[in-house]
C-alpha positions in Angstrom: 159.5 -50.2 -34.7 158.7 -47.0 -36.0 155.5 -46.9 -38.5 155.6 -44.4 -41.0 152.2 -42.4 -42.1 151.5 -40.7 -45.2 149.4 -38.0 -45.3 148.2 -34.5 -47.3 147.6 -31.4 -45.6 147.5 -27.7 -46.2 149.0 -25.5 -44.6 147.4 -23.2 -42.7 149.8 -21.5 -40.5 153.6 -21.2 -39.4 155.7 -19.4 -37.3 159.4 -20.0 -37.4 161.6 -20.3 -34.1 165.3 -20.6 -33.3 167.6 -20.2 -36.3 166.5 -23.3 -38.6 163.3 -24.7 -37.3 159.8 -23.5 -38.4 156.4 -25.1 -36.7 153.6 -25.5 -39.1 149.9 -25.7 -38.2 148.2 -28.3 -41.0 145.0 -29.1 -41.7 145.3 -33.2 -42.4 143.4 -35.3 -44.7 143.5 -37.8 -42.1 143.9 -36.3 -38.6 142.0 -33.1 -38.9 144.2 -29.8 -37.7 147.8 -30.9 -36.2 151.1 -28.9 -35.6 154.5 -30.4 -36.2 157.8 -28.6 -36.6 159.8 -29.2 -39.6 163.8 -29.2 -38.1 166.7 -27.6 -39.9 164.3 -26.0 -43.0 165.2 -22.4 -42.9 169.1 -23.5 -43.4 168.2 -26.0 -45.9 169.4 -25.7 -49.3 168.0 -28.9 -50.6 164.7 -28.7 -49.3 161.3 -26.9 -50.8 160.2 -23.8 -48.2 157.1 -22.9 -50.5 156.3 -26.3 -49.1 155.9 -24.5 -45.4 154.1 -22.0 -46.3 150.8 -21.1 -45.6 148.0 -22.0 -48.5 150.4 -24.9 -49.8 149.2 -28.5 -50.6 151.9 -30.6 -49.0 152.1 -34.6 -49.1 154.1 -35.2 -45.5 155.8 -38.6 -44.6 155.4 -38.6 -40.6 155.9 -40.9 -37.6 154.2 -40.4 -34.1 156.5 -40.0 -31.2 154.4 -40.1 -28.0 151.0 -37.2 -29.0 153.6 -35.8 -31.4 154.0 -36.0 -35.3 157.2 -35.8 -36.6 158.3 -35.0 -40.2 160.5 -37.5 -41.8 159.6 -36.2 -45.5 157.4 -34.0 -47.2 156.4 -32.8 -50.8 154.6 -30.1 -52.5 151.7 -31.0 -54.6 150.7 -27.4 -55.1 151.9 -23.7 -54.4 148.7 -22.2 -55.8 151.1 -19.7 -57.8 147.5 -18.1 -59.8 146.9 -17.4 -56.1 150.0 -15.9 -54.9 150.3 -13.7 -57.6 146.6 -11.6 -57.3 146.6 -9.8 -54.1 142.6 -10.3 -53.5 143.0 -14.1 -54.7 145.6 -14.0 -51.5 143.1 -12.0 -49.2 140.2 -14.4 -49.8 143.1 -17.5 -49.3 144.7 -16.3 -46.1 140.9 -15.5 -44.8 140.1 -19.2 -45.4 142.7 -20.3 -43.6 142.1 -18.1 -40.5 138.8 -19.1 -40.1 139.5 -22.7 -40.5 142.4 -21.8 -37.8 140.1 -20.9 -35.2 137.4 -22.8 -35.9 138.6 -26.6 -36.5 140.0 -28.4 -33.1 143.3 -29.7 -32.9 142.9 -33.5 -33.5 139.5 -34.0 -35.1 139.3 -35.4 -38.3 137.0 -33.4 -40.7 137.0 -34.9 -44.0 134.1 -32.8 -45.7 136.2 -29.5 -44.6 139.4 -30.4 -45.8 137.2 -31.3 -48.8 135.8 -28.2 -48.8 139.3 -26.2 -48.5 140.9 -28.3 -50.9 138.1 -27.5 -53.9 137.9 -24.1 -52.5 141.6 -23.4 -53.0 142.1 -25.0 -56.5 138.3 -23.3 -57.8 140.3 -19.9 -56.3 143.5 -20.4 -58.1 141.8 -20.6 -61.6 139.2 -17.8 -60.9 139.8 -14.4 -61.3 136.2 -13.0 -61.1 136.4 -10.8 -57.9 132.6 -11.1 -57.4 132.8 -14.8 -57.8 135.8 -15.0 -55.3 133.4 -13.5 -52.9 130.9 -15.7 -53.5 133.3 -18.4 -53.2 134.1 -16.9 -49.7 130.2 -16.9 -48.3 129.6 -20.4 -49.7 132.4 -21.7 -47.9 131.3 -19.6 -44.7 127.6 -21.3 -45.3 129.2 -24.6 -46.3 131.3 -24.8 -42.7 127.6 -23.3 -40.7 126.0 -26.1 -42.3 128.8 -28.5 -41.4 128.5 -27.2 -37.7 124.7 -27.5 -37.9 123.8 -23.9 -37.6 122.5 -24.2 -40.8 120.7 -26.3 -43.0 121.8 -26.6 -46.8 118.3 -26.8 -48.0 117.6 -23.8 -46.7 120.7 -22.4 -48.3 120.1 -24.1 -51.8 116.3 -22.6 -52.2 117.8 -19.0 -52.1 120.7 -19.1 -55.0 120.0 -18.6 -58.7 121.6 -20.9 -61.2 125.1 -19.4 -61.1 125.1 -19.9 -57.3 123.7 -22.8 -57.5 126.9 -24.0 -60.3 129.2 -22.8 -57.8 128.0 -24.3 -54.7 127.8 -27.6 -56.7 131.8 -27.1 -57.7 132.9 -26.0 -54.3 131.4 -29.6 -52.6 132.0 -32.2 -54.9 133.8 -34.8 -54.3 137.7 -34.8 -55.7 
């Protein structure tokens, strides 16, 4: 009997192959970074491709078949359009995700940095501030250091002024 899981992730990469497949690299709530491939989407008229892109918030409906996830269903929760549409909103974005590419295993679960992506993300879509994008960008370069042990947020939080502080509080919060 084939049990069904439900699960978010966000995108972080994808790379299409053959005529209608595309494989996606996700960073789960659940299962920490996976990659699946999403059959027949590319041919698809019925069926979101935002969905596969890269910075989107997708809600997946999968089954395991041996080690490997497969998609049964999926639905976007959020394109994080604000984002799309500002070319340094996109830079900071796409950075994120590379990072957290190379830097999260394949198959750990890491709760506090999907967290962290996922407030990251939404604080980026509604901020248009370039020098608080960037400070968004180091926090979350401190805020994965920290989660790694390389550093200590104490040592972080004695530095910032009030503002950094404000932002450092949105960025890790619980949502």
């Amino acid at each position: 009997m084939t049990k069904f899981i439900s699960n978010k992730a966000f995108v972080l990469g994808n790379y299409s192959f053959g005529e209608a497949d595309r494989n996606l690299i996700l960073l789960t709530e659940d299962f920490g970074k996976i990659q699946l491939t999403v059959k027949g989407i590319l041919k698809s008229k019925r069926r979101d491709k935002v969905a596969t892109e890269p910075i989107s918030y997708v809600e997946f409906l999968l089954y395991k078949k041996g080690e490997q996830f497969i998609v049964n269903d999926f639905s976007l929760l959020e394109s994080f359009e604000n984002i799309r549409q500002d070319l340094d909103s996109l830079g900071v974005a796409f950075y994120l995700l590379a990072v957290l590419n190379k830097f999260v295993f394949e198959g750990y679960r890491v709760p506090k940095i999907f967290r962290l992506l996922k407030n990251s993300l939404y604080y980026l879509n509604q901020e248009r501030d370039r020098r608080k994008q960037l400070l968004l960008l180091n926090y979350f370069l401190f805020f994965l250091m920290q989660e790694e042990g390389i550093f200590r947020m104490d040592e972080i939080l004695e530095h910032l002024s009030f503002e950094e502080k404000e932002i450092s509080r949105l960025l890790y919060q619980k949502k």
